[in-house]
C-alpha positions in Angstrom: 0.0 0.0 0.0 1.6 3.6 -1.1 1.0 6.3 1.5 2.3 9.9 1.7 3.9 10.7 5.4 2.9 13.6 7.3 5.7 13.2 10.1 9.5 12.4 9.7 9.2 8.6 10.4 12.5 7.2 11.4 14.0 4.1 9.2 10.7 5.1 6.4 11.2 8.2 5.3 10.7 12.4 5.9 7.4 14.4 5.8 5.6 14.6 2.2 7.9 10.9 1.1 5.2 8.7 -1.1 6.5 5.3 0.7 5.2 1.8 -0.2 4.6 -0.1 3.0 2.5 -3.0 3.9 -1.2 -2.7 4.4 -1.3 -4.0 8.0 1.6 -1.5 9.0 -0.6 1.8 7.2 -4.0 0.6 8.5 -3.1 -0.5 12.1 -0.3 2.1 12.9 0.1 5.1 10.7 -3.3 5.8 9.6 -4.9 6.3 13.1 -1.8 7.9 14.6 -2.4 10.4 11.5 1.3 9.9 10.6 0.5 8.9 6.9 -2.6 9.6 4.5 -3.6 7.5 1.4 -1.6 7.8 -1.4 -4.2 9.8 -3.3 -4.0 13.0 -6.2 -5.9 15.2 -3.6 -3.9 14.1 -0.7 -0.9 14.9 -2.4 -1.9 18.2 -2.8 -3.3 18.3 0.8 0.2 17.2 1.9 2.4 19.3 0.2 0.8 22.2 1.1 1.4 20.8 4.8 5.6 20.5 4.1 5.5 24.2 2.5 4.1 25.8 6.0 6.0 23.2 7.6 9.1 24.4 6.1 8.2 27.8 6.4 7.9 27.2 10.3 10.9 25.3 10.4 13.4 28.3 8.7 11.7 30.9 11.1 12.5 28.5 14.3 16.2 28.4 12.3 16.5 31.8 12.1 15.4 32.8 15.9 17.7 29.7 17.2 20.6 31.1 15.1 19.8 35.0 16.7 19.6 33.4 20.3 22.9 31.8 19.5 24.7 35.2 18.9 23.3 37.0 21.4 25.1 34.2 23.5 28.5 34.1 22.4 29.8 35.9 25.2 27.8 33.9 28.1 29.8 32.4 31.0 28.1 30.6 33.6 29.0 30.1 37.4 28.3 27.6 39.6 29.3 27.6 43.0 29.2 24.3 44.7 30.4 23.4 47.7 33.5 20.7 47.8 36.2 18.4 50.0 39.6 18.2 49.5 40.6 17.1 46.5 38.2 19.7 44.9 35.4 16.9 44.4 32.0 18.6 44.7 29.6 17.5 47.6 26.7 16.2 44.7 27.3 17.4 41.4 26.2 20.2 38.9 23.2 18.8 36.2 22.0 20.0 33.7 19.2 21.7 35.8 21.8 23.8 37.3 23.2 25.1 34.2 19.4 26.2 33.0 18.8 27.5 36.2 22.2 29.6 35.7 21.1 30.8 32.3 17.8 31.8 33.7 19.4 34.3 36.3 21.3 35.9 33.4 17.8 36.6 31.4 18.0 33.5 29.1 15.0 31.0 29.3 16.4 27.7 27.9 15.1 24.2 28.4 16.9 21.7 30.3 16.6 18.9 27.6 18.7 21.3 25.4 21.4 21.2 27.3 23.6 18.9 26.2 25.9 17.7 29.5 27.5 13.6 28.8 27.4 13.0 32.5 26.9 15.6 36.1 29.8 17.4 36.8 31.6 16.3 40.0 34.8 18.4 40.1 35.6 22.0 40.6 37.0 23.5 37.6 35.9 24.9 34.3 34.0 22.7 31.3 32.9 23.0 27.4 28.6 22.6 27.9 27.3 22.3 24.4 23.5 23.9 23.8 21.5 23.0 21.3 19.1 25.2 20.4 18.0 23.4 17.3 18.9 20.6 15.1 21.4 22.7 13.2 22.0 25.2 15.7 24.0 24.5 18.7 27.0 26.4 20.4 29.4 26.2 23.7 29.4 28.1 27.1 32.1 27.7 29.2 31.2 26.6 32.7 32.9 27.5 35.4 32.5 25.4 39.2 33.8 26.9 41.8 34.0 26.4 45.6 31.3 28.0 47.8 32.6 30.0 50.5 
């Protein structure tokens, strides 16, 4: 059965793709999850007029990510933390803490955005990537220091 995607399906294809997939698969899953239409003349049209606002949509949310992103290439962020000895931190510093940081200096930016591999558990200063969009993404320097 030939349908037309209305999402970005992963492993089947991107939104407005005419993809042939079995008629159990359509009927049972992507039809009543509206993630697919018929393969159809009028839902072509339908469709493509959906991925022309989508992509309009999409470049504006570029665009703003991309603004956001110079307007913080200068941004530093401290944490103070208290710590033992061997300048290991009493807990560590998550990615809630670095969004709450941002949010003191006037930029509102969601936690799942910030990209951190694993807490920070040391004093000291790290790279803490952003990403403000799929393409868009940039660096602030973090800086842990101990809390007096």
């Amino acid at each position: 059965m030939e349908v037309i995607l209305r999402e970005d399906i992963e492993k089947l294809g991107t939104r407005g793709d005419v993809v042939k997939v079995t008629s159990g698969y359509a009927r049972n899953f992507l039809l009543p999850r509206r993630l697919a239409v018929a393969a159809s003349e009028s839902n072509k049209k339908i469709v493509e007029q959906e991925r022309q606002g989508h992509l309009r949509k999409e470049a504006k949310l570029q665009a703003d990510a991309a603004d956001l992103g110079k307007m913080m290439g200068g941004v530093e962020v401290t944490i103070a933390q208290k710590a033992g000895d061997n300048d290991q931190l009493f807990g560590s510093v998550t990615v809630n803490d670095i969004a709450v940081a941002l949010e003191k200096q006037g930029y509102t930016i969601d936690r799942r955005k910030v990209n951190l591999e694993e807490p920070i558990k040391t004093l000291g200063d790290f790279k803490v990537t952003l990403r403000l969009h799929k393409e868009v993404s940039i660096e602030v320097p973090v800086h842990v220091v101990r809390e007096e």
